[in-house]
N, C-alpha and C positions, 0 to 999 in steps of 0.2 A: 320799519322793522318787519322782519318775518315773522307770523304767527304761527312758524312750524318747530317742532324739534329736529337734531340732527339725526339722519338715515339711521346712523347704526344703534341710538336710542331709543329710535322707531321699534324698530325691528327686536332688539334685546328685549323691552319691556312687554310686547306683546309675545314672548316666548314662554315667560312666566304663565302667561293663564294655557297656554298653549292652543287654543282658540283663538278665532277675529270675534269681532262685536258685529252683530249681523248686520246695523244701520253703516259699519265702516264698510260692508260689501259692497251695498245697495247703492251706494255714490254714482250717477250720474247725474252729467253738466247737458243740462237740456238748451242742446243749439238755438241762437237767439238770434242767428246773422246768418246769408246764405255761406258768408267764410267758414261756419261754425259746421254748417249740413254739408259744405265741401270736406271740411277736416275729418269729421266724421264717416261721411264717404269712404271716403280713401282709407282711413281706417278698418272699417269695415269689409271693406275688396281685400285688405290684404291679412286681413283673420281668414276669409275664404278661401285661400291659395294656401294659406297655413293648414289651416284644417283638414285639405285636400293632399295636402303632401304627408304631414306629421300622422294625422288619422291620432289612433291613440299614446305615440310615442312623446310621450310629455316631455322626458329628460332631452333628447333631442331638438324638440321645439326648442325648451327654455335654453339652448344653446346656441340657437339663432337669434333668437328674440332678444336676448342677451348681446348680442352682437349689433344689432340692430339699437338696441337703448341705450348704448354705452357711449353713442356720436352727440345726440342732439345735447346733454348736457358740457358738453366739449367745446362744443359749438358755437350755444348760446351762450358760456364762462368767456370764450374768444372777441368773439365779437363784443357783449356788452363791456367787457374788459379797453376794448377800444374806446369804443362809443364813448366811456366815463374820461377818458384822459383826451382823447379830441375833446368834449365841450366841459372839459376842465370840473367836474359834479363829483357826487358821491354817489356810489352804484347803489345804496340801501340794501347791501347785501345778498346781491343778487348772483355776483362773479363768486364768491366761494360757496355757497347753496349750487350753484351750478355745477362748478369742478367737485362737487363733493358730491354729487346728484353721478355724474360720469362715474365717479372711481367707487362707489357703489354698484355701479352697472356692471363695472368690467370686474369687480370682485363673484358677483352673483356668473358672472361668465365662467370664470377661471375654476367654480365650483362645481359649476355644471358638465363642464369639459370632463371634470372626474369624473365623475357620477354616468355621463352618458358613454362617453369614451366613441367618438366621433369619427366614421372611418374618414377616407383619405378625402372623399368625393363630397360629402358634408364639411369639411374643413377649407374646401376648395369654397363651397358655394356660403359659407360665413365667410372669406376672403370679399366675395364676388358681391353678397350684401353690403357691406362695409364701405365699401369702395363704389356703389351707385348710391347706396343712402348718404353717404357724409356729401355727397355733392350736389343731391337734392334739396338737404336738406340745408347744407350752406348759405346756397340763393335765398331759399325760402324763408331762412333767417331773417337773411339780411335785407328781402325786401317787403318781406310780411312776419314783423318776430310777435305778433299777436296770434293769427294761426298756425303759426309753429310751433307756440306753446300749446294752443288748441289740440294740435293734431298730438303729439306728445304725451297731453292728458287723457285723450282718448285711447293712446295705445297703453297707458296704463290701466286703465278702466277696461281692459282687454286682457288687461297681462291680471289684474285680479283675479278676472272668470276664468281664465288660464289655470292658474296655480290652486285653484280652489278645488277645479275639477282635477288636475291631480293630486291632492288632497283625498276627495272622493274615492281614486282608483286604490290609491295604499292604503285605505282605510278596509276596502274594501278586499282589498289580498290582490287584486290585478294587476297589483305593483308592486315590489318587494322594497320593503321598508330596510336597506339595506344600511350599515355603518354610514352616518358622515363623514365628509372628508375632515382631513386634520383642518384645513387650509379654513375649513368653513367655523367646525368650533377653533381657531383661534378668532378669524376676526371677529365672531358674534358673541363670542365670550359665552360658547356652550359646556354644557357639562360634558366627559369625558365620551359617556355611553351614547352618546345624542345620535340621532338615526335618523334618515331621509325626510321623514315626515317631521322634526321640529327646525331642518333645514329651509323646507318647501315653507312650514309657517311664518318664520322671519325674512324669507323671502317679501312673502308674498303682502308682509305688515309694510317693506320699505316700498315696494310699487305703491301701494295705497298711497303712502308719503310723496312721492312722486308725480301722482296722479294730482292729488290736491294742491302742491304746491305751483304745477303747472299751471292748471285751470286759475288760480290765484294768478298768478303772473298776467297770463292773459287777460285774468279782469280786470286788471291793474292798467293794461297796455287799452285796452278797450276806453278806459274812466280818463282815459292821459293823466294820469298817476305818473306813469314810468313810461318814455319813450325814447 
């Protein structure tokens, strides 16, 4: 069984304080295998390309990064979805935490899209991500689905420091705390008035969720719990 709740209860309850809990920031999965300092890696290289493009344009970021998170749980719902009915088993719950893990992704997409409003050439290259990560990441599944998850957990562990720091910027007036979209209070079940900044924090409650259940996953695949 999962020790996690589902995304959008993630995310809904921690709106209520309107805050994170500063120990749920502070989460990381200290690499314990060279697979672990590759996943990380690679993580790491492409927060640096991020940062070099986005600079301070948060809403833009989280509209790629979005596009980018929305595959792996597709991916790994797909394949282990196989896996359980080839060797006849029960998934423990892995293929709907998975597809539910995706359509929280592409929801947190579809919100951002508002919010940043993406010209032609930014919608091109979410296109052009999408379409070299789902194939990366495909393989990588299906021939390493322990650091897949790794790497996964790391980019949420990215996408926290992400969202935090713009958090920081609206907080700070750098960024107009602007109406949320409709699209966002219905699915988060916000109040009517809700505005940018309790968007960014339910956001940024289901990465967390994210981040943990992956790293879990992988430990899981690591211990041969789950293969």
């Amino acid at each position: 069984p999962l020790p996690f709740k589902c995304h959008k209860t993630a995310g809904h309850i921690m709106k209520h304080s309107n805050e994170f809990a500063p120990d749920l920031l502070q989460v990381h999965h200290i690499p314990r295998s060279m697979n672990d300092r590759v996943a990380l890696r690679v993580v790491k290289t492409m927060r640096f390309f991020a940062d070099k493009f986005f600079a301070n344009r948060y809403g833009h970021r989280a509209v790629v990064l979005e596009t980018v998170a929305a595959v792996p749980g597709m991916v790994g719902g797909l394949l282990q979805h196989l896996r359980a009915i080839r060797h006849i088993r029960d998934d423990q719950g892995w293929i709907k935490e998975l597809i539910e893990e995706a359509d929280n992704e592409r929801m947190h997409l579809m919100t951002f899209i508002q919010i940043a409003q993406p010209s032609r050439f930014e919608r091109t290259l979410i296109m052009v991500a999408q379409a070299v990560f789902y194939n990366l990441y495909f393989f990588l599944y299906l021939l390493a689905p322990k650091t897949a998850h790794r790497v996964v957990g790391y980019l949420e562990e990215e996408a926290v420091i992400s969202y935090s720091h713009y958090l920081e910027e609206i907080d700070a007036g750098r960024v107009e705390n602007v109406a949320a979209p409709q699209i966002a209070i219905n699915y988060w079940k916000l109040p009517s008035d809700a505005r940018l900044r309790d968007v960014v924090v339910v956001v940024r409650a289901d990465e967390a969720h994210h981040r943990d259940t992956n790293h879990h996953f992988a430990n899981q695949i690591a211990k041969g719990v789950h293969s």
